[in-house]
Structure formats: structure tokens, C-alpha cells
C-alpha positions in Angstrom: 0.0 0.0 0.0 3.1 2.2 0.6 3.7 2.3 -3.8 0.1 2.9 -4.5 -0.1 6.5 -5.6 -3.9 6.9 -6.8 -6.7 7.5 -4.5 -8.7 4.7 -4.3 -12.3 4.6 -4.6 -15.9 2.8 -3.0 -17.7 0.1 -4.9 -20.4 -0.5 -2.8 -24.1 -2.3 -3.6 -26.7 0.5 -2.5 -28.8 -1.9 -1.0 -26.7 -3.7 1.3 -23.9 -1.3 1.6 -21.7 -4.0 1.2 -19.1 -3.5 -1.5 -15.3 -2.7 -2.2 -12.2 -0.6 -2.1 -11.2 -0.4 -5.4 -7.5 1.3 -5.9 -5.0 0.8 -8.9 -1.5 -0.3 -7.7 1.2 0.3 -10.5 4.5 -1.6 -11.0 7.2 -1.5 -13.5 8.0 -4.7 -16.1 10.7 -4.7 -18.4 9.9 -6.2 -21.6 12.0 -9.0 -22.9 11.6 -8.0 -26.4 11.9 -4.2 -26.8 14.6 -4.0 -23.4 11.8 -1.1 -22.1 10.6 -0.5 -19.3 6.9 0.3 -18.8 4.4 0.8 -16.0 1.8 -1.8 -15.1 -1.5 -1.4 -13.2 -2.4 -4.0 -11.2 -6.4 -3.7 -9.0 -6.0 -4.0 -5.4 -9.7 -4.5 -3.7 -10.6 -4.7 -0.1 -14.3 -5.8 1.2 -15.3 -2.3 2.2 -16.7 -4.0 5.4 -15.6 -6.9 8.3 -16.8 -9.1 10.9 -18.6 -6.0 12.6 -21.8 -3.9 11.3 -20.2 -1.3 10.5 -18.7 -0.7 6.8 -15.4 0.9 7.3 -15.0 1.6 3.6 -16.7 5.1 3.3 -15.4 6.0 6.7 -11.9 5.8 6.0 -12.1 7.3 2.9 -14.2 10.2 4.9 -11.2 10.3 7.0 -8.7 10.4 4.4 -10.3 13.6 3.1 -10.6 15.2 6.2 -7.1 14.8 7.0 -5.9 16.7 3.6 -4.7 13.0 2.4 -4.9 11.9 -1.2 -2.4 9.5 -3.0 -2.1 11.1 -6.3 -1.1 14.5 -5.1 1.2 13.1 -1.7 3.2 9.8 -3.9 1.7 6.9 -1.3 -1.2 5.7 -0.3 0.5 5.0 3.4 2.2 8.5 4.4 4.5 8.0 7.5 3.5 9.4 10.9 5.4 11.9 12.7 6.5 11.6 16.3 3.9 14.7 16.6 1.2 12.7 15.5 1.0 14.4 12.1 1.6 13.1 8.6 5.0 13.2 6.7 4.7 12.8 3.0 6.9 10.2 2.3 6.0 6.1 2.2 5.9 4.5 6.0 8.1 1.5 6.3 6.8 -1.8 7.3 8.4 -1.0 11.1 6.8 1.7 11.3 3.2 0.0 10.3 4.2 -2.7 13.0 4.7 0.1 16.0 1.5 1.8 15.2 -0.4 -1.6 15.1 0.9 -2.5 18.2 0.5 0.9 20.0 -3.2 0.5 18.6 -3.6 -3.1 20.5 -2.3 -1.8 23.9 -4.7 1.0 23.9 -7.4 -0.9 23.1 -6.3 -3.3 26.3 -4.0 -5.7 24.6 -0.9 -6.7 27.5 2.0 -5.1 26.2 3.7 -8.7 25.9 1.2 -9.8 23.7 0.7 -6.5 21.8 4.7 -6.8 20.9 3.7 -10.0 18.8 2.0 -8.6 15.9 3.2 -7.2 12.8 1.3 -5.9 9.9 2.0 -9.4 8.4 0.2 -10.4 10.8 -3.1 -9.0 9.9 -2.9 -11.2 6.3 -1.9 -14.3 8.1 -5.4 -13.7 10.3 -7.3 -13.6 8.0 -5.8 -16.0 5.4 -6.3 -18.5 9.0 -9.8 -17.9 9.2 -9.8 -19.0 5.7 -8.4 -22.4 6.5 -10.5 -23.2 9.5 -13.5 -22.4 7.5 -12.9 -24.6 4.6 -12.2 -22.1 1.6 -10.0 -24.1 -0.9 -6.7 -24.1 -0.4 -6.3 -22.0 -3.9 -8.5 -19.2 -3.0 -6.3 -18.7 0.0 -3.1 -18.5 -1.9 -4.6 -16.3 -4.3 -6.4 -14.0 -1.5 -2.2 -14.0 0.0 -1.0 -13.6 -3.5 0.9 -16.4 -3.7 -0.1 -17.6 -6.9 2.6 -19.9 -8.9 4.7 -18.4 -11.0 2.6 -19.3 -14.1 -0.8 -17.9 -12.7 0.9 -14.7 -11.9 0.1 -13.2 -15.4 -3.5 -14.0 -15.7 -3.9 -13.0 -12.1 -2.2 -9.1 -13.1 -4.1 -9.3 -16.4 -7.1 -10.2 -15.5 -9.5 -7.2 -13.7 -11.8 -10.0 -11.8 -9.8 -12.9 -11.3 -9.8 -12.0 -7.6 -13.6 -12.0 -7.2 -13.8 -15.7 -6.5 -11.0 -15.4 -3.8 -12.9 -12.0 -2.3 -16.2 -14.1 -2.3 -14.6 -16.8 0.1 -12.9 -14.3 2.1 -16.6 -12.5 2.2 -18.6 -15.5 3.1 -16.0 -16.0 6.0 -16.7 -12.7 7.3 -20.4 -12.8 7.4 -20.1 -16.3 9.2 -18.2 -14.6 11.8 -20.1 -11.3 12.0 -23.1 -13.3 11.8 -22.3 -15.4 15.0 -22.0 -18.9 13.1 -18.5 -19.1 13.3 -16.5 -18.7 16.7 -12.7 -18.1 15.8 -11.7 -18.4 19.5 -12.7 -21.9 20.2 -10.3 -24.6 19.7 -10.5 -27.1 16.4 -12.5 -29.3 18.0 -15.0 -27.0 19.7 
């Protein structure tokens, strides 16, 4: 999210509210036959909502805006934060991701100890695990972590929906959970 340098945008069904954060990510390919180098746009999209009612899409956009942020005109999608709490236009590293995540857990009440376990690798592993102990296919999780073989990669960057069926499983999981069906705190055999 750090590279992404457009402003992404909502996708959501009017009816249910339900929808997606659409955003172009771009990165560069060399072509083997002309030796050029060109730019590439790949879609990134996010389920604009989680396992609780609310839909965080619109929000965080909301908040994007109100805090003068937009991608195109600061280069990243993930401005750094400044010891003062304020935004510095240039890309936040990954340790710095990991610090505020964790400083997020322990004000919400998460022991210190515990808190200092998580990165923001972490968040992908979670839900890529709820995943698995729901029973999506073992394929829709490696796309969902993009871990697609080396000969899917192309179809996956070229083609706009091949993601959908992936974002459907990861979907379905999330109403199961925010519906009450599925308990991710009880052990595998509970």
C-alpha cells in the first residue's frame, strides 16, 4: 500500500452497503523483447466492510479527506506518521506500520507482551487462518495471499476480476463470523 499513488475509490451495492475498495496499484516490467521499461497497473480491492456492522470503507475514505490525504497528489497511499502525530509525505516503512499496530492493540487493552507479537503481516496471516479453519479451498487462499505460482501470476495481473472468486470466500468468512455462526476463539475441535 506504501507504492500505491492513486486514491482509491468505493464500490459498494446500494442496497446492502456491502461493496469494495477499489485502488490501482502500478509496478514497473521490463519487456524481454523491446529491453523497455513500462508501467503496469495492477487492481487492489478490499471488502469495504468486516466481521462488525459497520462498513469501514466510506469512513476511512471520509477520513482520508478530512485529514488533507490523497495519493495522487502526496506519492503513497500509506504516508509515514510523525513523532507529533502528524503526517509526513513520504512512504511508512513496514516498522513503522508494526509500531503503530501495536500501539493500537495496547490501547485498546492488549498486554504489552502480547501486543509486541504482531506485525502488519500479521493481519494477512489472520485472515488467510480464518480462511483455512472455515474450509475455503486451499487456492482461493493462496490467491487471497497472493501467492499464486509463477505461471498464474500473469492471468492473475491481467485479468481485472480474477480475484472476485477469492474476495467471495474471504466475504462468506466474514459474514459467518459477523453473523455469530463461526467462533474463531474456540479450539478445532469446539
Amino acid at each position: 500500500a506504501t507504492r500505491i499513488t492513486e486514491e482509491p475509490i468505493l464500490d459498494v451495492n446500494p442496497k446492502t452497503g456491502r461493496g469494495y475498495v477499489d485502488v490501482k496499484a502500478h509496478f514497473t516490467k521490463r519487456s524481454q523483447v523491446r529491453m523497455e521499461t513500462m508501467r503496469m497497473g495492477v487492481e487492489i480491492t478490499a471488502h469495504n466492510w468486516g466481521v462488525c456492522t459497520e462498513h469501514w470503507g466510506a469512513k476511512w475514505l471520509q477520513a482520508r479527506s478530512e485529514c488533507g490525504l490523497h495519493a495522487t497528489q502526496d506519492g503513497t497511499l500509506m504516508p509515514s506518521v510523525g513523532p507529533d502525530g502528524t503526517f509526513v509525505m513520504h512512504r511508512m516503512q513496514t516498522d513503522e506500520a508494526a509500531i503503530h499496530l501495536r500501539e493500537i492493540l495496547i490501547e485498546w487493552g492488549v498486554p504489552l507482551e502480547e501486543a509486541s507479537q504482531y506485525s502488519s503481516h500479521s493481519l494477512k496471516a489472520t485472515l488467510l487462518s480464518w480462511c483455512a479453519k472455515i474450509g475455503a479451498p486451499f487456492k482461493a487462499r493462496r490467491m487471497s495471499g497472493y501467492h499464486a505460482k509463477d505461471t498464474e501470476k500473469s492471468t492473475i495481473v491481467y485479468s481485472r476480476d480474477a480475484m472476485a472468486w477469492p474476495l467471495r470466500h474471504l466475504g462468506k468468512t466474514m459474514q459467518l463470523i459477523a453473523d455469530g455462526y463461526f467462533d474463531l476463539d474456540t479450539t478445532r475441535s469446539g
